[in-house]
PAPATOR-451537 format. One record per residue: y, x, z of N, C-alpha, C in turn. Coordinates in steps of 0.1 Angstrom, whole numbers, plus 5000, padded with zeros to 4 digits. Layout:
# residues N
YXZYXZYXZ;...
//
This chain:
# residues 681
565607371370566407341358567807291363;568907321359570207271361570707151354;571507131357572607041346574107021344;574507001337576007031337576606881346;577206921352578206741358579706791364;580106691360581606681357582206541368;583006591375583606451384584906451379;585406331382586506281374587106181390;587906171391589806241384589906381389;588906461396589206611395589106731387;588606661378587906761369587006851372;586406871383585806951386584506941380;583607091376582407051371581407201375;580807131368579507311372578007251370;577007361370575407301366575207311380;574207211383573607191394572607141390;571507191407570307161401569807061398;568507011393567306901390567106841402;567306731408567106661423567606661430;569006751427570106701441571006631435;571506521452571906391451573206471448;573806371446575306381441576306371451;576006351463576906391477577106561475;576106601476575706741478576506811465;576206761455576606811443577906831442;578906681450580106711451580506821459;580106881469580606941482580407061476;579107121467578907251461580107241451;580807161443581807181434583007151440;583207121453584807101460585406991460;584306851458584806731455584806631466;586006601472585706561485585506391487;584306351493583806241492583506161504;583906041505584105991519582406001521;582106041535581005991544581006011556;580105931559579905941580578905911585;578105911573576305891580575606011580;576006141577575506231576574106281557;574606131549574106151533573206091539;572805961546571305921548571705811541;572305741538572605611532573205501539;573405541550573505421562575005331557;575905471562577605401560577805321544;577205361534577105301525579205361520;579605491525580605471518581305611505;579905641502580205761490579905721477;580205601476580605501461580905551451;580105601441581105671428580005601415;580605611399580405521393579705631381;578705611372578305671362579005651348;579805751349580305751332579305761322;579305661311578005661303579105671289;578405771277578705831265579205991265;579706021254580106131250581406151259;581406301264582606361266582906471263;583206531253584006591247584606711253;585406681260586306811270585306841276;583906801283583206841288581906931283;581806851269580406901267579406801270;579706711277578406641280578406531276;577006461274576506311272575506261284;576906161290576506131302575906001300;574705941307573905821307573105781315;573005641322572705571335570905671334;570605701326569105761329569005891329;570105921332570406091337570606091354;569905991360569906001378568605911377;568705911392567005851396567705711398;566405651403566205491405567205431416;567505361419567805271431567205281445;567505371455566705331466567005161475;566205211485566205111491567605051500;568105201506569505161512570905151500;570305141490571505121482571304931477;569904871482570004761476570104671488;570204761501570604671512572104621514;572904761507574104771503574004651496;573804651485573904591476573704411479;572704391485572604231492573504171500;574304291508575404261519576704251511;576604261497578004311491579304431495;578404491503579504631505579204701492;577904731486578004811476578804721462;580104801457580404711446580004721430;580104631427579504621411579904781402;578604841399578304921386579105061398;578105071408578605181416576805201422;576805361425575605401432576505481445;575605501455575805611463575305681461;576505811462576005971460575106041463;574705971480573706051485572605991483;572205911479571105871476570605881458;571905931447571305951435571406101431;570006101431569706261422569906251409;570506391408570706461391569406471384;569206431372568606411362568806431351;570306511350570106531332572106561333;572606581324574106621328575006471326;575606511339576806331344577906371341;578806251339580306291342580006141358;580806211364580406101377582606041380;582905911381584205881382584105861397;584705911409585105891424586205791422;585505691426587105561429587905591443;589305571440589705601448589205571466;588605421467588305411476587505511484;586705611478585805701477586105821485;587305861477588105991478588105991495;587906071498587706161518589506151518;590206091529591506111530592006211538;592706301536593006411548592906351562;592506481571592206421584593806411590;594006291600595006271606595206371622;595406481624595706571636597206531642;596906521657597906511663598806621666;600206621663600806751662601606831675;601506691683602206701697601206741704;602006811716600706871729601406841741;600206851749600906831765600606971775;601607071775601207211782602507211790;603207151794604707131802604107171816;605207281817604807351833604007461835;603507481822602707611819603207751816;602807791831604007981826602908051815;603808081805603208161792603108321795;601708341798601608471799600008491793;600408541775598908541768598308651767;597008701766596208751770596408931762;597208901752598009001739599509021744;599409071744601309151741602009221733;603209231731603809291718604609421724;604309501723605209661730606009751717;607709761715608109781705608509951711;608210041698607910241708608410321692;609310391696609510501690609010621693;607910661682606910751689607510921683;607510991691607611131687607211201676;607811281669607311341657606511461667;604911451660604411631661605011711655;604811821666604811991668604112091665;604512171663603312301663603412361676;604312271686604112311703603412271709;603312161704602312001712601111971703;600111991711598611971699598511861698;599211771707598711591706598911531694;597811421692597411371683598611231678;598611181669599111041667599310941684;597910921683597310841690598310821710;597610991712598511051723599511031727;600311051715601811021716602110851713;601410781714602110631712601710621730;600510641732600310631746601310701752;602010791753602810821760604510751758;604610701742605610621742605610491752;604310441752604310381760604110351777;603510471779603510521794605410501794;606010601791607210621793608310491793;608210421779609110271780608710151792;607310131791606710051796605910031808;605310181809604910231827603210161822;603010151813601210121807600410281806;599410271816598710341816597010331812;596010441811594910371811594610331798;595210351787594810271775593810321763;593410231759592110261750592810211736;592010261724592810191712591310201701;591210041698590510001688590210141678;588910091667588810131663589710151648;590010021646590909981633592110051631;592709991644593910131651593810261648;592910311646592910451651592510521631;592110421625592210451613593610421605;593910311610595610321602596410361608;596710401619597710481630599010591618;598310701613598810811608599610721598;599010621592599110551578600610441581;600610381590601810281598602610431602;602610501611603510551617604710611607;603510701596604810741585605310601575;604610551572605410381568606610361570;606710341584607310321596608810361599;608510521595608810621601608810621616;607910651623607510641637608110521646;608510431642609210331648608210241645;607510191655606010061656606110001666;605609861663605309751674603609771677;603209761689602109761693601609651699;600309601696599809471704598609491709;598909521723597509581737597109411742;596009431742595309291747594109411761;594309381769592909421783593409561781;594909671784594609791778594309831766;594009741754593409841747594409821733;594509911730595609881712594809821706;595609741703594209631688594609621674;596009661676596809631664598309701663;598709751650599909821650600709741642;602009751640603409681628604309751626;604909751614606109801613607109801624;608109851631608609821643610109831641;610309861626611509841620612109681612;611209621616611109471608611109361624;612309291624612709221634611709081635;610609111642609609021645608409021656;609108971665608609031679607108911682;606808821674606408721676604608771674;603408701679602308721676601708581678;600408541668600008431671598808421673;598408301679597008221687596608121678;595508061671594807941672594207891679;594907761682593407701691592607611688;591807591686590507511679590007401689;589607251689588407191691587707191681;586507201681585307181675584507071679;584707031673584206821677583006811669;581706731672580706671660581106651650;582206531648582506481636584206561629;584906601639586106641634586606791640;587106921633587307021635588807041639;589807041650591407041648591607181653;592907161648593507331652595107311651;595307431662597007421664596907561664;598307611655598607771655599707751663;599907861674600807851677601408031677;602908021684603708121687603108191701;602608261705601908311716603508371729;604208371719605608441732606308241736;606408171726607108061730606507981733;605107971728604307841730604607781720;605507761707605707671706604907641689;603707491684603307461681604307481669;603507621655603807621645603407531632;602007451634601407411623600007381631;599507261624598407171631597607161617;596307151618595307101607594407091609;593306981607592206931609591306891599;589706891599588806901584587106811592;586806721583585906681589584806801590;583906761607583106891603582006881597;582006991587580806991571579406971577;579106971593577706991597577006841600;578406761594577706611597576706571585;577106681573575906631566574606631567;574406751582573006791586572406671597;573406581602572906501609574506451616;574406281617575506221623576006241637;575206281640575606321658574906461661;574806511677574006631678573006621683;572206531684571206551685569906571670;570806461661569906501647570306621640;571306691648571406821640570506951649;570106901660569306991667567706961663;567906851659566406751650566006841634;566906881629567306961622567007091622;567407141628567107281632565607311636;565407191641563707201645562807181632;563107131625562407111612562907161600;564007271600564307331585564607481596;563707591590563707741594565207801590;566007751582567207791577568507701582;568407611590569007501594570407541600;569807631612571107721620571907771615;571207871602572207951597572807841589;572307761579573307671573574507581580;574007521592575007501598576007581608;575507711610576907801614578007821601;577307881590577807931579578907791577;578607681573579407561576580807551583;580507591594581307571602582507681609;581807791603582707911604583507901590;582907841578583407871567584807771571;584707631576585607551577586707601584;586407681597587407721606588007841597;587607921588588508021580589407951572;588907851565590007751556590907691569;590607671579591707581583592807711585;592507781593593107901594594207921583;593507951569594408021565595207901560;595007811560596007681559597007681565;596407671584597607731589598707781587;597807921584599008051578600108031568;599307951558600307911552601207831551;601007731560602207641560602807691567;602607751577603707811583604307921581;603708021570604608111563604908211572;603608281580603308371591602308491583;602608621587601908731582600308691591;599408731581598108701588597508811599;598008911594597809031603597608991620;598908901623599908871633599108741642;597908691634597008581641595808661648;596108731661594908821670594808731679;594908621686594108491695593308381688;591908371689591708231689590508171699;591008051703590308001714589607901709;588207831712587307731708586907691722;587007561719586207471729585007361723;584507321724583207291717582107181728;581507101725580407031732579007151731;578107161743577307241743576807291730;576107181719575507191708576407271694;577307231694578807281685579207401691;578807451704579407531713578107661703;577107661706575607731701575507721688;575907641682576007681666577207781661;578407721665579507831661579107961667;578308011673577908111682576408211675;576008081662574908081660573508111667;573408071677572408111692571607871688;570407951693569507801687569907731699;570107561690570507471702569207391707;567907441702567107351703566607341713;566807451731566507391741567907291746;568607301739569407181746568907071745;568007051732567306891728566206851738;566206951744564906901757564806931768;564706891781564606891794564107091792;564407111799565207071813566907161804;567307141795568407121784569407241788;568507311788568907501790569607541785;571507611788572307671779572107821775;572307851766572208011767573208051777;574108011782575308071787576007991795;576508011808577307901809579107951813;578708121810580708161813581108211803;582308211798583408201789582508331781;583308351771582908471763584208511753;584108651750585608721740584208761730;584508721718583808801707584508791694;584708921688585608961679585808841665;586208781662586308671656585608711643;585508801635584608891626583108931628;583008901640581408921645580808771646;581408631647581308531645581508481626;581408541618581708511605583108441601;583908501609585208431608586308501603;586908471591587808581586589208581585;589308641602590808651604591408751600;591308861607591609021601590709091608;590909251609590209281617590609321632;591809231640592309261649591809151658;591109011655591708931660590208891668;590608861681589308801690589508641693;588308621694588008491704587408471714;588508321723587608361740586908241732;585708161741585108041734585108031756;585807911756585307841773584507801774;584207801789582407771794582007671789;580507641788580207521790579907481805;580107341812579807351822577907271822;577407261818576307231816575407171800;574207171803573507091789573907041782;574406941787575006831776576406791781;577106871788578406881794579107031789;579907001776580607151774582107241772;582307261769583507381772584607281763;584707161762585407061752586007011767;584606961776585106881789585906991800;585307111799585907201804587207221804;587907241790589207211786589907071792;589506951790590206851791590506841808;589606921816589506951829591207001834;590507161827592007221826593407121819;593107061811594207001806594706881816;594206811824594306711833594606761843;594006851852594506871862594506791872;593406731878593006621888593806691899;593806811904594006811919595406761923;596206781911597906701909597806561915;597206471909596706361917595906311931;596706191937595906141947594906041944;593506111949592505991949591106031937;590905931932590005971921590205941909;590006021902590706041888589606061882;589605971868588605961858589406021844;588906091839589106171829587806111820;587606061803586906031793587506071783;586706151779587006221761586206141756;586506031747585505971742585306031726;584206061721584006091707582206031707;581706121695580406121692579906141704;579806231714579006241726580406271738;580106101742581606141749580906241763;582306311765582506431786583106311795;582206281801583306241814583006321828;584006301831584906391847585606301853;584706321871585406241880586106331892;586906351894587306441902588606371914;588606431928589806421936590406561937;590906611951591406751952590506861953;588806771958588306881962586606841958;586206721949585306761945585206751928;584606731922584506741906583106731900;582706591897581306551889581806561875;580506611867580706571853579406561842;579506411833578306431827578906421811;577806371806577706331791576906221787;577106131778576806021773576605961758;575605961752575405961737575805871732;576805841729578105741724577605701712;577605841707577205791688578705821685;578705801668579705851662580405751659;580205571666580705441660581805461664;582305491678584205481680584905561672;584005661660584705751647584805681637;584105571636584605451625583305521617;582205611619581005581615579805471619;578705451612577905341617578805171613;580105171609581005091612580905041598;580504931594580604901578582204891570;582904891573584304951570585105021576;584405091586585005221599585605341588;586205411596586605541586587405591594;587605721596588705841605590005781596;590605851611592005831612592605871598;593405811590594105831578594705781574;596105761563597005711560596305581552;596705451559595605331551594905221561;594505361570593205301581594205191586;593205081589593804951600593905041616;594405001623594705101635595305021648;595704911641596404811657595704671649;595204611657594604461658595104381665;595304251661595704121670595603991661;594503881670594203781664594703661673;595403571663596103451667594803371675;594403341688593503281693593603111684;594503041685594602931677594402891660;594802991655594303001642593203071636;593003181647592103271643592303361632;593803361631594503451619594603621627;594303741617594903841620596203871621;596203991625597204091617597304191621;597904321618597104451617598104541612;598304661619599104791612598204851609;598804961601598305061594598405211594;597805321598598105411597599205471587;600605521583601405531578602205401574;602805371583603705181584603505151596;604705161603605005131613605204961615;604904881610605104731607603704641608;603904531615602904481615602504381604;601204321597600904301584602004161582;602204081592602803971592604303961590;604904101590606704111591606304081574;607904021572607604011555608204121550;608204261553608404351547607304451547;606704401555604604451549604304471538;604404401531604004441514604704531505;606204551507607304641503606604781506;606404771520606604871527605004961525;604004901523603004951522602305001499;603404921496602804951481602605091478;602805161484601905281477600605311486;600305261497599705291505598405171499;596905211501595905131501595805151515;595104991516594604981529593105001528;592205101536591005181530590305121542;590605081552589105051564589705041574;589205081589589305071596589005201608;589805231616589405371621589505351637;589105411642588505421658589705341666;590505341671591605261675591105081672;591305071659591304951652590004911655;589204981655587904931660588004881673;588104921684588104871699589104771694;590604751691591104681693590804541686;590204521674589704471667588504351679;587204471681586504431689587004321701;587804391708588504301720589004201714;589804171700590704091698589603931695;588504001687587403871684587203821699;586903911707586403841720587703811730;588403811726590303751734590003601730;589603611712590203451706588803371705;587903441712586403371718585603341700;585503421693584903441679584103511683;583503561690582203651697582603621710;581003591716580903581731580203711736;580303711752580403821759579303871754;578003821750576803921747577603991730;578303951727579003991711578403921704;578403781704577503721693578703621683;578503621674579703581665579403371670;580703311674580303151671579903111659;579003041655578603011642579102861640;579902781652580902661645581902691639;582302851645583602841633584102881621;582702931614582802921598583202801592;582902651600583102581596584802531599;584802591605586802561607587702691598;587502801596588002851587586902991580;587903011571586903121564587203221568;587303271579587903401583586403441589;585503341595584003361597583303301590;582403421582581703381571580303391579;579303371566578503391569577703511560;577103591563576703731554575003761563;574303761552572903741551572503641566;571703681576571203571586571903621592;573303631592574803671608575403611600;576703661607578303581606578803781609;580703721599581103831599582503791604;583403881607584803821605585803901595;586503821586587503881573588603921587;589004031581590004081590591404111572;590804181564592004161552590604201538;591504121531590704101514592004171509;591804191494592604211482591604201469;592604221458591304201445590004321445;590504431454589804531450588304521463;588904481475587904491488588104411498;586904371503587104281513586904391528;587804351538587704471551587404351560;585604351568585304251577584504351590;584604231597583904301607582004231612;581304291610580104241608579104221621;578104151624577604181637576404281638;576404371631575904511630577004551639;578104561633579604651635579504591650;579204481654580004471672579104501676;577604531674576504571681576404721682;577204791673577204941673578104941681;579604901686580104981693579704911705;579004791710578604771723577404871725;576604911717575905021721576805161728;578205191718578705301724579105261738;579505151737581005151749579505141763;578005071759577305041769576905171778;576905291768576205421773577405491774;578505481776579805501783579705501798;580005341796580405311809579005311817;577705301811576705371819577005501830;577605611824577805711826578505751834;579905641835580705671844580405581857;579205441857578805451868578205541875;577505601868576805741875577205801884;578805901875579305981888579505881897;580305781896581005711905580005691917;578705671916577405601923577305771934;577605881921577006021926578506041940;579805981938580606041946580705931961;580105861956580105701964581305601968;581905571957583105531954582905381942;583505291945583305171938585105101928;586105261932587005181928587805331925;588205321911589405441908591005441911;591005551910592505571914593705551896;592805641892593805711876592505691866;592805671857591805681843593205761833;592205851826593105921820592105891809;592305841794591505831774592205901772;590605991768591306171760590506101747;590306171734589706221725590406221709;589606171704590306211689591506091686;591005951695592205851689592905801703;592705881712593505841728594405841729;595605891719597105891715597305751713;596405671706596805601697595905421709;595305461713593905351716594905271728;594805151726595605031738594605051747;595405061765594505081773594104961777;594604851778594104721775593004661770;593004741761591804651748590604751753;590804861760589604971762588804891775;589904861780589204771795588604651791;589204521783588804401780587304411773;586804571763585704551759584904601772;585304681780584204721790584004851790;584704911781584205101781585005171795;585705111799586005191813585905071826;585705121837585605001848586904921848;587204861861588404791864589204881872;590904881868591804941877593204891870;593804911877595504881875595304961866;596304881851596204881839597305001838;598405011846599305071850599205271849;597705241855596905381861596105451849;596005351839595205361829596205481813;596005541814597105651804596205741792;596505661782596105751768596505901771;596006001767596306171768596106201753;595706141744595106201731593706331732;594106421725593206511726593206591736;592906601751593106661761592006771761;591006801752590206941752591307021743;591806951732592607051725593907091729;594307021741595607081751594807191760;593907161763593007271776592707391766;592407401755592607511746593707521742;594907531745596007571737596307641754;596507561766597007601780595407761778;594807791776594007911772594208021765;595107971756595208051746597208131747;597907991758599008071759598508161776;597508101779597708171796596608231799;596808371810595408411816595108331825;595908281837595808201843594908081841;595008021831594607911829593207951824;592808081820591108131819590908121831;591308231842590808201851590808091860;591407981857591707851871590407831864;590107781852589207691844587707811848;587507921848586308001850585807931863;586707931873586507941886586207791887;586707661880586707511885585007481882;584707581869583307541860582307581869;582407661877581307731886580807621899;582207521902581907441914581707261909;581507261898581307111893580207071892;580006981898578106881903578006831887;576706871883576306791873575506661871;576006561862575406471863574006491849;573006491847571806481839572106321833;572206241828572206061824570806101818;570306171813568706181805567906141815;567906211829567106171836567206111848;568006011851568905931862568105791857;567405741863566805581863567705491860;568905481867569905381874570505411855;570605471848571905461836571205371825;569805331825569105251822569605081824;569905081835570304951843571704901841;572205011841573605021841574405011825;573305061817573305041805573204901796;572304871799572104671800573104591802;573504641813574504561824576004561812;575804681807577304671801577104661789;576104611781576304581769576704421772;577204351780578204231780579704301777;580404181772581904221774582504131784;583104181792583504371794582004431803;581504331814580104391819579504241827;578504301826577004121831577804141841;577504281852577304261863579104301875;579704391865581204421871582104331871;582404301880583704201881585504291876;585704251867587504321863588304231871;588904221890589704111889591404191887;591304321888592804381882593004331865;592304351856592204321843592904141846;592004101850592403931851593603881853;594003971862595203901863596203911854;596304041840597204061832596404011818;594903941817594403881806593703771809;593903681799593203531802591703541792;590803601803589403681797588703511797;588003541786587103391786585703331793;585703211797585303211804583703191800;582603251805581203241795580603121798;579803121785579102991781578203021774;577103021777576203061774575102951765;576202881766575302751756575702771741;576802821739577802791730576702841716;577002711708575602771695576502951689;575502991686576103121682575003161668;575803271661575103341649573703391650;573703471665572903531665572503541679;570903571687570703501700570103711699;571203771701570603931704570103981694;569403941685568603981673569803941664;570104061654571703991649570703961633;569303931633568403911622568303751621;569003681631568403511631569803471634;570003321629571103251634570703151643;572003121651571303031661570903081673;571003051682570503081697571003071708;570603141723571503121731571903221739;572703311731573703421731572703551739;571203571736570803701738569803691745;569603551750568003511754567303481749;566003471751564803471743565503311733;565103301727564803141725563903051726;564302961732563302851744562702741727;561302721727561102591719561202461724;561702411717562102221718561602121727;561802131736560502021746560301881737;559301881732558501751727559001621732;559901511732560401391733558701331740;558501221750557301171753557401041742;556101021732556300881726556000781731;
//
């Protein structure tokens, strides 16, 4: 049975069925709804409210007993005060009868923030397509040659191209362009072969490329000009497959337990890459014909779904790829609707859980430029790290989680106009202050409030998180195990107290409070611990104790203080100096692909000779794991860091919120806790 439901302020509506939740409900009607737990209930942030009475324009009579009951993660919400008054979560309420449903703003999904700049400087452009401009001969009743024949020989003769083959597509509109035309055509040969024809009377010598990352949580793309290089239009879309699961391994969990799972998550994700596409096209105001390159880089699992090929031995030893060298497949044979001219290479993966994302950032970095050892980290949901000098090259992977995406994060949220993004706390007062994605000003200039009134401040996003993190443990409000002090609620209210923990207010208004909770510091010490796990590894694997270069690639590496990355512990110790944000360096290693052959083959040739690291089955990332859930680590000494931060000094007595178990207050920062020795009477 269906029902009618209506969301509001978009108007959007339609029948949907009897027992789907209303996340879902939105996404079938085009209603875009923040989340980042993947609809399990975790993030608690797809908030929308039940319109109850008559509506009229709609048709319907909407009423609180037209959805199901209360689950349980909406009343845990609800005890912590993140869920606010006379609101449900979407994905946890099923349809029951026809809604009008109101999305408060805080609600609303904010467009993704893509970085528009690239780093490909020094890269000779020579792309895999070419553009050949030919005045082809009128037939004869002398000459039996075909269409076809005669462009080949226009081009034999202008160009000295021999050997050529011509598409099938070609060879149906050929007759159809030429008289258009009047025999005057541009031709675009990719490997020898015609792929595509143009008017050649229309002054446009230009042809274009997309290049894609394909990330767990975030999809980006750069169109560019394939003759100049030069970046026409950028756009990025969360990827739709995190409803199937927050990270990849629950989407491979997935697959294993729903017979239709693959195809739903390729269909997903091809559908997303055609919208971004033609977005693209449009902002930039480019004939679509004219987009015949697109390149994908991808993590093993994202690599096999856009491919639609099962990822389910990646989920298990011995974590087998279908493939591990580059591939061209007609972008139309992947469900992708460019035209019918247009291919895609997709780069290697270099192993299981090491994929053609790290591959890219490889190529985008370019270790052998440097002396010594150079650490390369794309940090995301499943961060790539790569350790490389001139002449060797380790590389593994590490199950981060999606918390440095501002998922798992009780006020976390992607990059967007709003998000908190730079952190700094007065050690003495324990006061913040904090910019904002769109405001360049920090919250404490008195032109902060001017300056931001149209802007809501919505959360907090991957940047702001590390920096945030570091800044509690700078002004010693969490100690090195991350345990909140529980004396200083009693000196100000910036540390509360919220169910058996402590939190810290970072900014309130009438509408929301933005805190940081000790769930939230326990999630990203989990990430940052199975990080830097990882990159002991190689380091252990190359037998080296000290870096030369650290290069932060990933979705917020533009933006992330290399400071604050060190003070929590997610990279080892090195001159702070050596330490250099890159931003997206897979999505430069795909664009250096997409303008060059060269750069297919440097990158074919590097992937064949790179030692793999396994972390699944390495004993030591266990140990090493432990070791770094301290900030910055139990067992590493930072004395480079030291000398440019006054890191605090531990105390392991100090009463705290929580003793490891962020379920009890009280303890002594992560050890057991000891019972009271009995006084003698």
């Amino acid at each position: 049975m269906a029902h009618k439901v209506a969301f509001s302020p978009s108007g959007l509506k339609g029948e949907i069925a009897t027992d789907t939740d209303l996340l879902e409900a939105a996404r079938q009607l085009g209603v875009a709804i923040e989340s980042t737990c993947g609809g399990n209930g975790q993030c608690g942030k797809c908030q929308i409210q039940i319109s109850e009475g008559e509506f009229s324009k709609y048709g319907i009579h909407s009423t609180l007993d037209h959805v199901s009951h209360f689950t349980r993660a909406e009343k845990s919400h609800q005890q912590t005060g993140y869920l606010r008054p006379n609101c449900r979560l979407a994905c946890c309420t099923k349809v029951r009868g026809d809604l009008v449903i109101d999305v408060p703003s805080f609600s609303q999904a904010q467009q993704q923030m893509v970085r528009k700049t690239t780093n490909v400087s020094g890269l000779a452009i020579v792309p895999k397509i070419q553009l050949y401009r030919i005045d082809v001969a009128e037939p004869n009743m002398h000459d039996q040659d075909g269409d076809i024949q005669l462009v080949k020989k226009a081009l034999w003769f202008e160009y000295g191209l021999t050997d050529l083959t011509v598409s099938f597509a070609v060879l149906q509109k050929i007759h159809a362009q030429l008289t258009q035309s009047k025999r005057h055509i541009a031709v675009a040969v990719r490997d020898n072969e015609i792929v595509a024809v143009f008017d050649g009377r229309i002054d446009n010598d230009s042809l274009y490329g997309v290049a894609f990352d394909v990330g767990s949580t975030t999809v980006a793309a750069h169109l560019l000009d394939l003759q100049s290089g030069k970046v026409l239009a950028s756009s990025g879309k969360m990827n739709p497959q995190i409803r199937f699961g927050e990270d990849v391994m629950a989407r491979v969990s997935y697959v294993m337990m729903n017979p239709e799972g693959l195809g739903a998550m390729n269909q997903a994700v091809t559908q997303t890459v055609t919208e971004i596409i033609t977005a693209l096209i449009d902002e930039a105001g480019i004939e679509r014909a004219r987009v015949l390159e697109c390149v994908f880089v991808a993590n093993p699992i994202m690599h096999h779904i856009l491919l639609n090929i099962d990822p389910v031995p990646l989920g298990q030893s011995p974590f087998d790829l279908a493939t591990n060298e580059s591939l061209y497949v007609p972008t139309n044979a992947l469900g992708i609707d460019v035209n019918d001219h247009a291919m895609a290479y997709i780069l290697p993966c270099i192993a299981g859980h090491v994929g053609a994302d790290a591959a890219s950032a490889l190529l985008s970095v370019n270790p052998v430029q440097y002396a010594g050892w150079t650490l390369i980290v794309d940090i995301g949901t499943n961060a790539e790290i790569i350790l490389a000098n001139d002449s060797r090259v380790y590389a593994c992977s590490s199950p981060t989680g999606p918390a440095f995406e501002g998922a798992q994060i009780s006020c976390g949220q992607r990059a967007a106009v709003g998000a908190i993004e730079r952190v700094d706390i007065d050690k003495a007062t324990l006061a913040p202050r904090f910019k904002i994605i769109g405001c360049d000003l920090w919250s404490d200039d008195p032109a902060f409030a001017a300056a931001t009134a149209d802007i809501q401040i919505t959360g907090i996003c991957g940047s702001g998180i590390i920096e945030v993190m570091s800044a509690l443990f700078l002004a010693e409000i969490i100690n090195e195990d991350g345990v909140f002090d529980a004396n200083l609620a009693e000196k100000t209210d910036r540390v509360f107290a919220q169910g058996r923990t402590y939190a810290y207010k970072l900014y309130a208004d009438e509408t929301r409070v933005i805190s940081v909770s000790q769930n939230d510091v326990r999630q990203i010490q989990l990430a940052k611990a199975a990080l830097y796990a990882g990159i002991k590894l190689l380091m252990d694997k190359a037998g080296i104790t000290q870096l030369d270069d650290i290069f932060l690639a990933g979705a917020f590496g533009t933006h992330i203080d290399t400071k604050h990355a060190m003070v929590l512990g997610i990279i080892p110790d090195c001159q702070l100096d050596r330490v250099k944000s890159i931003g997206n360096a897979a999505g430069d290693g795909a664009i250096k692909a997409l303008l060059s052959t060269e750069a297919r083959e440097d990158i074919e040739t590097a992937v064949r000779k790179i030692y793999k690291i396994e972390t699944a089955i390495e004993e030591k990332f266990q140990v090493y794991f432990i070791d770094a859930m301290a900030l910055p680590n139990k067992s590493d000494a930072f004395p480079a860091l030291a000398k440019i931060v006054d890191l605090p000094v531990a105390n392991k007595d100090r009463p705290s919120a929580s003793a490891g178990d962020s379920d009890s207050r009280g303890g002594d920062s992560g050890n057991r806790r000891r019972r009271r020795r009995r006084e003698p009477s």
